[in-house]
C-alpha positions in Angstrom: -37.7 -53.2 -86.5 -36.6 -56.7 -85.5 -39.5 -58.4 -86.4 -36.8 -61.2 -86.3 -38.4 -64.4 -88.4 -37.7 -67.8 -89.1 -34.7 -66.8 -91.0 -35.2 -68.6 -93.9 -33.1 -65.8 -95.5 -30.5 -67.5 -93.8 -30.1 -70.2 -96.1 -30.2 -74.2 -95.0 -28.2 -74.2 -92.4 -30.5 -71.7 -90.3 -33.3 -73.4 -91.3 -31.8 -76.8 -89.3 -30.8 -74.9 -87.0 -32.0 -76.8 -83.5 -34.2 -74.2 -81.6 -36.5 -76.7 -79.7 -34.4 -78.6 -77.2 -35.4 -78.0 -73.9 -33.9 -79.0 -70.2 -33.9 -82.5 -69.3 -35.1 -83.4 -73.0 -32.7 -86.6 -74.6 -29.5 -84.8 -76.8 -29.7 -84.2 -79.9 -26.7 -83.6 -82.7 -26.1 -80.6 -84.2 -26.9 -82.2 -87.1 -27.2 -80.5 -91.2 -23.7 -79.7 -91.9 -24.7 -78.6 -95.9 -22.3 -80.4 -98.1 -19.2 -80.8 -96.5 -19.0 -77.7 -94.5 -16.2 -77.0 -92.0 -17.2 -77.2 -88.6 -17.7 -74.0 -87.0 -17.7 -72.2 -90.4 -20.3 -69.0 -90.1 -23.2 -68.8 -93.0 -22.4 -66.1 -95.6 -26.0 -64.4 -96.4 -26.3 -60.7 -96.8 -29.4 -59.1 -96.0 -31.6 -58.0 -98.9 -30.9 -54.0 -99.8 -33.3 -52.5 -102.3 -31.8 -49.2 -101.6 -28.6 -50.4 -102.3 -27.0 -48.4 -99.2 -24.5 -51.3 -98.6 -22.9 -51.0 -101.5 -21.8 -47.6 -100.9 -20.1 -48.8 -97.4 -16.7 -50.0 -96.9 -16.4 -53.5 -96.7 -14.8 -53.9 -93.4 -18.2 -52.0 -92.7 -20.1 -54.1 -94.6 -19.2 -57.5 -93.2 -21.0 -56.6 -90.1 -24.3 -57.1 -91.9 -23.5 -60.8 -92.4 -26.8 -62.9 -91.2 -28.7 -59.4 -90.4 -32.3 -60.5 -89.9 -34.2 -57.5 -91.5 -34.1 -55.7 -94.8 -31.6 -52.8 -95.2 -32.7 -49.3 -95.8 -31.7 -46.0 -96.9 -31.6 -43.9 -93.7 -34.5 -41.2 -93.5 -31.9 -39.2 -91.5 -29.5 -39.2 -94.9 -30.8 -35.1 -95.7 -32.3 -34.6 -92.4 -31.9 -31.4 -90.4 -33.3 -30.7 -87.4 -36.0 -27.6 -86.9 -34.2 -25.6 -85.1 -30.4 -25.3 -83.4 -29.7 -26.5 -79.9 -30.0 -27.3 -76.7 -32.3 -30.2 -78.1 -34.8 -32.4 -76.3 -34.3 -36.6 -75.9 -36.6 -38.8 -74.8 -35.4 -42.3 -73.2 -37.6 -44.9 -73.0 -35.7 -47.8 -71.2 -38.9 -49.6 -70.8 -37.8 -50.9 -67.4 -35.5 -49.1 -65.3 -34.8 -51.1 -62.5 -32.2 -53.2 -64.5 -28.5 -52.5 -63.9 -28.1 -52.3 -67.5 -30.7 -49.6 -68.2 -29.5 -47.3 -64.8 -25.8 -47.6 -66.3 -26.8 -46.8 -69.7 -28.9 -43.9 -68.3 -26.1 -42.9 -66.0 -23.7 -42.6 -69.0 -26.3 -40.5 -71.5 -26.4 -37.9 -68.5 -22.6 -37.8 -68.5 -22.8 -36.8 -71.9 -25.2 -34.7 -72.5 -24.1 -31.3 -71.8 -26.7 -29.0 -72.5 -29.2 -31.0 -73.8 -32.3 -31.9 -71.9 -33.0 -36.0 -71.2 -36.4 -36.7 -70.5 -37.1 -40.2 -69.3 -40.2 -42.1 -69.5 -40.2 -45.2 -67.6 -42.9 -47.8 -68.6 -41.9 -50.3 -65.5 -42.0 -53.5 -67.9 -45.6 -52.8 -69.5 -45.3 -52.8 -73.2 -48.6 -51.3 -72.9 -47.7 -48.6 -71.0 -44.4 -48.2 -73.2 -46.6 -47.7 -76.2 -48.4 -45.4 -74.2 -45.4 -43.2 -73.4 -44.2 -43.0 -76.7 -47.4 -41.8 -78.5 -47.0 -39.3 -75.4 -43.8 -38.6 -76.5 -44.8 -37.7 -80.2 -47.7 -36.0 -79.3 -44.9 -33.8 -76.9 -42.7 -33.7 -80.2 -39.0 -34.3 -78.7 -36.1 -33.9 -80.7 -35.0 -37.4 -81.1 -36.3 -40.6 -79.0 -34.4 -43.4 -77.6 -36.3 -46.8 -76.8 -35.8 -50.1 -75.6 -38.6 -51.5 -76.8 -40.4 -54.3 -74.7 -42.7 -55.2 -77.5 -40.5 -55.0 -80.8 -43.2 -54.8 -83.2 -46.0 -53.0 -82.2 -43.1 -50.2 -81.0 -41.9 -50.2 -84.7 -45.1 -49.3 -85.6 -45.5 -46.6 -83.3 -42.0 -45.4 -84.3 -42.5 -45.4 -87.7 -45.4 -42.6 -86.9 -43.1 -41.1 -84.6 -40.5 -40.8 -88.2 -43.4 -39.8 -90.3 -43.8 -36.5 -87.7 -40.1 -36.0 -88.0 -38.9 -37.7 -85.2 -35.6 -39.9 -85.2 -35.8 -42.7 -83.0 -32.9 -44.9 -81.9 -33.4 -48.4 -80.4 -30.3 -50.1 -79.2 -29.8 -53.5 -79.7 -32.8 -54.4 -82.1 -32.4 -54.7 -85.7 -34.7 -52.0 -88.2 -36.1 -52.8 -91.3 -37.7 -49.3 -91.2 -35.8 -46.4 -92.8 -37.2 -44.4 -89.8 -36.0 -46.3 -87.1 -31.8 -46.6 -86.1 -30.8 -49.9 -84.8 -27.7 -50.0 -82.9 -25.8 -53.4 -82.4 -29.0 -55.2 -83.5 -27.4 -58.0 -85.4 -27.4 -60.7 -82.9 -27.9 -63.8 -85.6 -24.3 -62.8 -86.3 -23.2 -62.2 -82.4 -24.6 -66.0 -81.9 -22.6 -67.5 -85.0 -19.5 -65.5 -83.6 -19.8 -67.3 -80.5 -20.6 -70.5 -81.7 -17.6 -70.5 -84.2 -15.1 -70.0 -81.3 -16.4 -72.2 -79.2 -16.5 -75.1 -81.4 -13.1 -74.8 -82.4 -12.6 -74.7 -78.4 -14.8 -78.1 -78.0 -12.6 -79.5 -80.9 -15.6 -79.4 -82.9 -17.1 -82.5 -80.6 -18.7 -82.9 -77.4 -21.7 -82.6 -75.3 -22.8 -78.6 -75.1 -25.4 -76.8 -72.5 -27.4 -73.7 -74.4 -28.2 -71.4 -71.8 -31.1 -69.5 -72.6 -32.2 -65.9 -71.2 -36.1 -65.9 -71.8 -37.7 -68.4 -74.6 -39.6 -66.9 -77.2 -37.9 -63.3 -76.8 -36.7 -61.9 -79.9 -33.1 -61.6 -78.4 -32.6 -65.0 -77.0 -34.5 -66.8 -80.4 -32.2 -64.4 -82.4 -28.7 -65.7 -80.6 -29.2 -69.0 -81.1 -30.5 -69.2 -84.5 -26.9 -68.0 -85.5 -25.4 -70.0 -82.8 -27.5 -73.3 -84.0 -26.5 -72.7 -87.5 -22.9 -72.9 -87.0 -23.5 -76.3 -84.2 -25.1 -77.7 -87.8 -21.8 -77.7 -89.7 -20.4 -79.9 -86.7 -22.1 -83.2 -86.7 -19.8 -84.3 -83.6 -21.6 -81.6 -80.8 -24.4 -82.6 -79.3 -26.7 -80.1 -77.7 -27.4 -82.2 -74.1 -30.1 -79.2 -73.3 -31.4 -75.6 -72.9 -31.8 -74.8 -69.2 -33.5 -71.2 -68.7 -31.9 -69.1 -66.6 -33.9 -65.7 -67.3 -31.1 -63.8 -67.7 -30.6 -64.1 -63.9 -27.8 -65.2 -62.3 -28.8 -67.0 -59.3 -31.5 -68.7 -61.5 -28.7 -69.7 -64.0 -26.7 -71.2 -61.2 -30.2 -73.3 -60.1 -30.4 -74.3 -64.2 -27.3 -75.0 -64.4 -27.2 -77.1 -61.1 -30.4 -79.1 -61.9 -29.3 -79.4 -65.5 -25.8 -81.1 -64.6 -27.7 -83.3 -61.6 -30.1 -84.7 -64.8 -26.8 -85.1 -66.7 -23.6 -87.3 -65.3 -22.0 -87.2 -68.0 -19.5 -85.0 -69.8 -20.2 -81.3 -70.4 -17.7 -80.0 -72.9 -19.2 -76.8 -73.8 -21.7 -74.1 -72.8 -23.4 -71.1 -73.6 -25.0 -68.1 -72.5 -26.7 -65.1 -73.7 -26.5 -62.4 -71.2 -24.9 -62.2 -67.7 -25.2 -65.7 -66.4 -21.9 -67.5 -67.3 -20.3 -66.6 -63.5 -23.1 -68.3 -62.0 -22.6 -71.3 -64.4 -19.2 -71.5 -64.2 -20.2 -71.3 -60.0 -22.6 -74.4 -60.4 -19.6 -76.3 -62.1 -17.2 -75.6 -59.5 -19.7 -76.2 -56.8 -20.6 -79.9 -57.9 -17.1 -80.8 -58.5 -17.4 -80.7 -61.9 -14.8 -79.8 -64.7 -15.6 -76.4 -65.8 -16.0 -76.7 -70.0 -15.3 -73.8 -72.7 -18.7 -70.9 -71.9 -19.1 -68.8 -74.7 -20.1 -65.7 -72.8 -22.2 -63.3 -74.8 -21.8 -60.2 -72.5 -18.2 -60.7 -71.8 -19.7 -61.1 -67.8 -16.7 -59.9 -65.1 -17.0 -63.2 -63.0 -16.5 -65.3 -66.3 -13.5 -62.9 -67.0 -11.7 -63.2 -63.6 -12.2 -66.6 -63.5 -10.7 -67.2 -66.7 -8.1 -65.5 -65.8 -6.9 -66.9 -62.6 -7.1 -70.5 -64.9 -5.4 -69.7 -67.7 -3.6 -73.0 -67.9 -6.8 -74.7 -67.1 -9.8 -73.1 -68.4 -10.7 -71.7 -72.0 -13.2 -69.3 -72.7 -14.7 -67.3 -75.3 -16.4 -63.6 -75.0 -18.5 -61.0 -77.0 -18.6 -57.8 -75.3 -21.5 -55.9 -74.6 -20.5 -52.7 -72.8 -23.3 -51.1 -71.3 -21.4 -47.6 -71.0 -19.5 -48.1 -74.4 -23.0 -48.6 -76.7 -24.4 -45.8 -74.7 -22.1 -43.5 -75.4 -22.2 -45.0 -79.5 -25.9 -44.4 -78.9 -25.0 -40.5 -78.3 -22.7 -40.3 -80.8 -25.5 -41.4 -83.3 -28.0 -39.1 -82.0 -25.5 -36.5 -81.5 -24.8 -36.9 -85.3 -28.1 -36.9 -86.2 -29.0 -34.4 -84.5 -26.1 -32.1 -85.9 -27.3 -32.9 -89.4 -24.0 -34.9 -90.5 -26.6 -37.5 -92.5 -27.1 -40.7 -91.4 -26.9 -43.1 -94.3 -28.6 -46.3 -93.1 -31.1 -47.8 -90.6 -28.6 -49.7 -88.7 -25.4 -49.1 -86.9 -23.2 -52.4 -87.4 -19.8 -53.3 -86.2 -18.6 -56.8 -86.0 -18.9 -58.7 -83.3 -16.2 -57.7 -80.3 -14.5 -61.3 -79.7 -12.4 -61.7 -76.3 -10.3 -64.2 -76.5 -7.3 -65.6 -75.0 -5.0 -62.9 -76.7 -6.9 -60.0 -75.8 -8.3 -61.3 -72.7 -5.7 -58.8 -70.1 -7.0 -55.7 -72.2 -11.3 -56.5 -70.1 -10.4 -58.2 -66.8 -9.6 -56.1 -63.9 -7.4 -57.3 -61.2 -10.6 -56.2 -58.6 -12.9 -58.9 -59.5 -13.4 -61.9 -58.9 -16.1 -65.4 -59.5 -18.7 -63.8 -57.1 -18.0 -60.0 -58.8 -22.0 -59.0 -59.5 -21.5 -56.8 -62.3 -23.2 -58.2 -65.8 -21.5 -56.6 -68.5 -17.4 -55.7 -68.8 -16.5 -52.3 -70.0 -14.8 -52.0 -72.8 -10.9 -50.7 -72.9 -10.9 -47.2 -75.0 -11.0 -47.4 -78.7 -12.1 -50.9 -79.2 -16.6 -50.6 -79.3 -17.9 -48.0 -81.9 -15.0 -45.7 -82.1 -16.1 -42.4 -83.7 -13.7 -42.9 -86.5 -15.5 -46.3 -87.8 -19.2 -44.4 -87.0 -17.7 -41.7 -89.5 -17.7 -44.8 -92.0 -22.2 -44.4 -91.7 -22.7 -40.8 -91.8 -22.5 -38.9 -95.1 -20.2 -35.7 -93.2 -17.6 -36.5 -90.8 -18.0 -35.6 -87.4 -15.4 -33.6 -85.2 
């Protein structure tokens, strides 16, 4: 699972990528660019696959697993049947459940679930007590699990047993290297270079840029902005001014982001954010009269969105949506398909990153928000995250 390293998979440029900037620290440049490089141009490194599963994908399929930070496997789930026919038995493990992103992602998997039974297991933010509930849970032998894990690693390891007593478990958003374990949307090396690449070319490819972290040293935020920092590298003309943390909150983003541009007269020309906070920045901006720069938004946040909107001729943004609802429901279309026997081929569910940009952007905003809406993530219009026709493109029998 993502045990996400230094990436030195990744090539040069993720090795220069510039991961130890910190608020009020002097700029640096986003120096490195490797021989010529084009600015904002995205590393090319495919993962390593000693199965050889990739091969046998299509390659709009494939492309997704550009800068994935784990090794590729065969899917245990590829001849896996279940013991017995339905109703089956899920357990969820959000890990915390007081987050809006976990109730909505619950909210949805009871939606769906017709007659099959959801049993969830709330560790309240202990990875202890996570770990604790998912030996529990194997011990209890459900029919499939579904984690966020709070500790990555030591929940691979426990899922990996979980595998070994013919359990599937599914764990949005982190990347597997186990042929046990299903990652969904894990690839966020690639969701950071993605970001980075449209914003650059939104900068001009120079200019002072504010990296908005979520929590320092979590495998999500390190993971962003090792892609995101190895696409800054090819353009010797940005400087990164800082890294204000804003904890994935947004009234502690706003704080970052208005102590951050107090410390810092000059010119912001870019920013960036990994989850939920560019509103708040974009708030900070407006509140000390500054010009509001290009915020690549990873999250695709509503506030950013309206605001965006009601400036088109002014302001220029740059999404990547995360729909709560949208990689729930994928998440029960890939349990569902397990489940059903249809054959999973490999240990992660890729599709390339979901860009929002100023062509698409009427297809996410609603006319109902606005800069102080409080909602993280943007649903996503029908069609567009996981559709069941490209998850048919990872199973060895198409669904329904």
């Amino acid at each position: 699972m993502r045990n996400l390293k230094k990436m030195a998979v990744l090539a040069s440029a993720l090795t220069m990528a510039l991961v130890a900037a910190a608020c009020g620290s002097a700029p640096s440049t986003a120096t490195g660019a490797a021989d010529g490089a084009t600015c904002g141009a995205v590393p090319n490194q495919m993962p390593a696959d000693p199965d050889g599963v990739l091969a046998t994908l299509p390659d709009s399929t494939r492309a997704a697993f550009n800068l994935y930070p784990e090794t590729i496997r065969a899917s245990a789930w590829a001849n896996w049947k279940p013991s017995h026919p339905g109703p089956f038995v899920i357990h969820y493990n959000p890990g915390r459940l007081t987050t809006s992103f976990d109730q909505e992602f619950l909210a949805t998997l009871n939606a769906l679930k017709g007659d099959t039974e959801v049993v969830v297991k709330d560790a309240n933010g202990d990875p202890q007590v996570q770990l604790q509930q998912l030996r529990q849970s194997i011990q209890e032998k459900p029919d499939l699990m579904i984690v966020m894990a709070q500790a990555p690693a030591a929940v691979a390891a426990v899922l990996d047993e979980a595998g070994k007593a013919g359990i599937p478990s599914i764990v949005p958003l982190f990347a597997s290297s186990s042929p046990y374990i299903v990652g969904i949307d894990g690839n966020n090396p690639l969701k950071g270079a993605y970001l980075a690449r449209d914003l650059a070319k939104l900068m001009n490819g120079q200019g002072s840029l504010m990296e908005m972290l979520g929590k320092p040293g979590t495998q999500a935020t390190d993971a962003v902005y090792q892609g995101a920092d190895a696409v800054f590298a090819t353009c010797p003309d940005i400087q990164i001014a800082g890294k204000p943390v804003g904890q994935y909150d947004p009234a502690a983003a706003k704080s970052q982001t208005l102590q951050f541009l107090s410390a810092h007269p000059q010119p912001i020309d870019g920013g960036m954010q990994v989850g939920g906070m560019a509103g708040a920045m974009i708030q900070a901006f407006e509140q000390l009269g500054r010009p509001v720069p290009p915020i690549a938004d990873l999250g695709a946040t509503p506030a950013a969105l309206s605001y965006w909107n009601e400036h088109k001729d002014t302001y220029k943004g740059v999404g990547l949506a995360l729909p709560v609802a949208g990689l729930a429901e994928t998440t029960w279309n890939v349990a569902s398909g397990i489940l059903a026997g249809r054959g999973l081929e490999v240990n992660e569910v890729l599709q390339q990153p979901t860009m929002i940009t100023a062509d698409n952007l009427a297809q996410w905003v609603k006319p109902e928000w606005n800069l102080n809406t409080p909602q993280t993530f943007a649903p996503a219009p029908p069609g567009v995250y996981y559709p069941k026709e490209y998850l048919d493109t990872l199973f060895a029998n198409p669904g329904n």
